[in-house]
N, C-alpha and C positions, 0 to 999 in steps of 0.2 A: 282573747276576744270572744271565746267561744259563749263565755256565763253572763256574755253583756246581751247575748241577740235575746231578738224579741219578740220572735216567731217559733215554733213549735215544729223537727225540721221536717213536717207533714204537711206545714200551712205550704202552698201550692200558688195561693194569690190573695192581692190585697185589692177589695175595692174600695175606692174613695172620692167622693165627690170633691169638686175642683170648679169653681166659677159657675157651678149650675150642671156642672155636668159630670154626671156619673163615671167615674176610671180605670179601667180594670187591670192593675198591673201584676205579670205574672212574676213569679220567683221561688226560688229554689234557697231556701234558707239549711240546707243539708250540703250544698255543695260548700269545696274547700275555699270557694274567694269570695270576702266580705261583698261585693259589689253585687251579688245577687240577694239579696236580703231589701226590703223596704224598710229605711231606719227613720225612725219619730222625725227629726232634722227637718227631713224635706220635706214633709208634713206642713209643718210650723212653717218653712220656706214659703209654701204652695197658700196657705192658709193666710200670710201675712200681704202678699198679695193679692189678696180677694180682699183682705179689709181694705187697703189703700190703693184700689183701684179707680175708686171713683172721680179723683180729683188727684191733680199733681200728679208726680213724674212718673208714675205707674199706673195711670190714666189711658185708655186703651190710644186716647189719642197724640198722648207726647211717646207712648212704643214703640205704636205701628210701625213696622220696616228698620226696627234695630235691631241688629246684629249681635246674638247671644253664643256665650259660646259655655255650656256646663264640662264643666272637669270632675272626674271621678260619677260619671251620673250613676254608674247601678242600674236600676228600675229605671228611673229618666221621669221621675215626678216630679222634681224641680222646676224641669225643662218645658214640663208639660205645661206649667204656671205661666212661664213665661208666652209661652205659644201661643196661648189662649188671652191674652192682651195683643197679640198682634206682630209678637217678633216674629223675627227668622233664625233656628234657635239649630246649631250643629252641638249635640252630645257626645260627650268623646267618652273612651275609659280604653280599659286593657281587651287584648283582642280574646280574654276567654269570656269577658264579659259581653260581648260585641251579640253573640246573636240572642239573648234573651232583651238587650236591652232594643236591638231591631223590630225583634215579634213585640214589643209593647209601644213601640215608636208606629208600626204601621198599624196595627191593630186600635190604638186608642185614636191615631188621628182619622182613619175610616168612621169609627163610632161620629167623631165629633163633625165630622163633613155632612155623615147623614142627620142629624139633628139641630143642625144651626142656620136659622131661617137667612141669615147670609156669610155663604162661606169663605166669603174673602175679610170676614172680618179674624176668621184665624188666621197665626201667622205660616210659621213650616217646623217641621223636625227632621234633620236629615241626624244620620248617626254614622262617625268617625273613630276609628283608632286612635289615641296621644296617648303615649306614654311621656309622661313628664319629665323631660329634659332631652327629651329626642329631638332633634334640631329640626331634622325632616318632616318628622308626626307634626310640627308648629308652621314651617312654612306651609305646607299641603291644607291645612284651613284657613288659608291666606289674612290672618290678622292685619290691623290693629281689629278689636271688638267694640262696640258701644259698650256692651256689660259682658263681663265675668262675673259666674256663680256657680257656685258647688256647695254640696251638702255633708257634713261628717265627712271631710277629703282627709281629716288631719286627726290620728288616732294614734302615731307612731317617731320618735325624733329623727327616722334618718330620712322619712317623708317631707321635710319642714323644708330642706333645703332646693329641692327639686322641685317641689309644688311652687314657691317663690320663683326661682328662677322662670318657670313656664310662664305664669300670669305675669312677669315682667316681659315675659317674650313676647305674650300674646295684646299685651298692652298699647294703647294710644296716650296721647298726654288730657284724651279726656274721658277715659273708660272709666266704665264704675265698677266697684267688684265687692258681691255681695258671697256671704259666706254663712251656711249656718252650721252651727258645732255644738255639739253634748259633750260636756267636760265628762272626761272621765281619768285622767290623769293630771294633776298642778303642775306635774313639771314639764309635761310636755305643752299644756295650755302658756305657763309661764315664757317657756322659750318659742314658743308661737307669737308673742303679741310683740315680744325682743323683738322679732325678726320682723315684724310687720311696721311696727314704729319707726322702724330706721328706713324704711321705703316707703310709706304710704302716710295718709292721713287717715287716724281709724275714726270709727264714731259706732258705738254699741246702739242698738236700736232697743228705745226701752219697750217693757213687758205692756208698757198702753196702747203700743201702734200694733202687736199680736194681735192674732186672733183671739177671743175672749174664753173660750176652749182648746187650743189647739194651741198650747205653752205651756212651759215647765220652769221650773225653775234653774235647770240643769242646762238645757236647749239658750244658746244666745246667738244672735243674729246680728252681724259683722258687717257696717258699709264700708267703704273705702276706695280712698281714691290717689292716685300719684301727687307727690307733694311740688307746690311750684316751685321753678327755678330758682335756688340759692336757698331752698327752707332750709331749715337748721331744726334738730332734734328739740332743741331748746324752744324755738319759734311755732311750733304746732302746741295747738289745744290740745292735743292728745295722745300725751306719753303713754309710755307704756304702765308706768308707776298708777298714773291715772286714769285707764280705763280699767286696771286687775283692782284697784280699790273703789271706783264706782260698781264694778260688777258684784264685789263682793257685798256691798251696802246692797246695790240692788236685790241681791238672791237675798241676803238675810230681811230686807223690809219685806219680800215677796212672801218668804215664809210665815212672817211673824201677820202678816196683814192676810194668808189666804180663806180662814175661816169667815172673817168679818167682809171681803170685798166678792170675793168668787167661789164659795166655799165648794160646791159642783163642779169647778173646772179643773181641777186639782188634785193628786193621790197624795193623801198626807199620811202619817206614821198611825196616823187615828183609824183609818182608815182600816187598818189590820188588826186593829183591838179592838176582842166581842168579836160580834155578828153584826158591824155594820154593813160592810162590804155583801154579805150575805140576803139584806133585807133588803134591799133594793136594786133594780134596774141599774145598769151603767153605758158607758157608751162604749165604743169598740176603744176608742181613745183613752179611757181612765180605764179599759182593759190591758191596754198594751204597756201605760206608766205604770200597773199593780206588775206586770211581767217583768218591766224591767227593773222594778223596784225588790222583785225577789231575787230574779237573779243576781243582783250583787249581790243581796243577802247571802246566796249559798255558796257564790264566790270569795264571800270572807269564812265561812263555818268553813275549821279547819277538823278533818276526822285523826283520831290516834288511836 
């Protein structure tokens, strides 16, 4: 995992505006646990949010006062997304990740208290230990949730089953659980959607309801929700057959169409031949996709 980050391990912090408001989340992308690191994902999480807040169900006013609960937060940029429509948002992860993700939990919501002409229209952030599959770490944030959401939680196949189990634990029969993920292995992506089709009802959020900058082609963004009583695999819209082959259509139309629809919001292979890259201005955003886009590059050059 190491040639996938996307920080420099000297970058210290990421700032990012989020609903108007500027974010300053600290991180330590040299320590040895992914979860201090700010990855693209929550980004695109945070971002997608701000697009469809205006109306419908991420509308600050159908939020207000629901109870979020983020797994694997890291940084707690996700969380912050949601806080700032109005929830009431407990960020959980592992306890070495626990006080980086504290100092950016109390720290950005002081910022946002003093700049928000009224404060009660943010929600909260408190910040919790879960380790997923710990019985105890589940009851102690007293579930069911309205929404479940995490960002890049799923990198690893012995993670797939644990992470399942918890959002089932933390589950009501009408929670929603939002998930965003950067492929970076098929088979572990592959045996992810297995696992989710046979408990949930998925629905891929296409690349129109993103942000118009802040998406990739890589980056997909996961609803989903517990199937009714007596669904049958057969009886849901959305096998798993069927979301791995609409995604797949989706990345390749995304590709084939980024010149001609959004040619600026995008790092394309073009991008690295010549001196286009060189001759222009970019944003920190199409900086951090040229980083991630190298470093897989040097993670396939093999040296002999």
């Amino acid at each position: 995992m190491e040639a996938d980050r996307l920080n420099s391990p000297d970058t210290s912090a990421v700032t990012f505006e989020v609903l108007g408001h500027q974010l300053h989340f600290a991180q330590d992308p040299n320590s040895k646990h992914l979860g201090t690191t700010v990855w693209d994902a929550s980004m695109v999480f945070a971002k997608f949010l701000e697009k469809n807040c205006r109306k419908g169900r991420f509308s600050p006013s159908k939020l207000k006062g629901k109870r979020v609960i983020e797994l694997g937060a890291g940084c707690g940029v996700a969380g912050f997304g949601m806080a700032l429509l109005g929830c009431d948002v407990v960020s959980t992860d592992q306890t070495e990740v626990l006080p980086l993700l504290m100092r950016n939990a109390e720290r950005n919501t002081s910022r946002i208290l003093q700049t928000l002409p009224d404060p009660e229209s943010f929600g909260s952030i408190q910040v919790a230990e879960l380790n997923w599959g710990n019985a105890d770490h589940v009851r102690a944030v007293e579930p069911p949730f309205d929404y479940i959401i995490g960002t890049d939680v799923v990198y690893a196949e012995h993670l797939l089953e644990p992470l399942l189990q918890t959002i089932l634990s933390l589950s009501g029969p009408r929670t929603t659980i939002l998930l965003g993920y950067e492929l970076r292995s098929t088979n572990v992506h592959d045996q992810m959607l297995e696992l989710w089709k046979r408990n949930f009802q998925v629905k891929s959020v296409p690349k129109s309801k993103m942000h118009s900058l802040y998406q990739h082609p890589s980056i997909q963004l996961f609803m989903m929700s517990p199937k009714p009583s007596g669904c049958t695999v057969d009886e849901t819209d959305c096998s798993g057959e069927e979301i791995k082959s609409v995604e797949i259509k989706q990345i390749s139309d995304d590709k084939e169409n980024e010149d001609d629809n959004d040619s600026n919001n995008h790092t394309t292979k073009g991008d690295f031949e010549g001196s286009t890259m060189l001759n222009k201005d970019i944003s920190d955003w199409e900086a951090r996709r040229c980083g991630a886009m190298a470093a897989k590059l040097l993670r396939d050059v093999k040296i002999t």
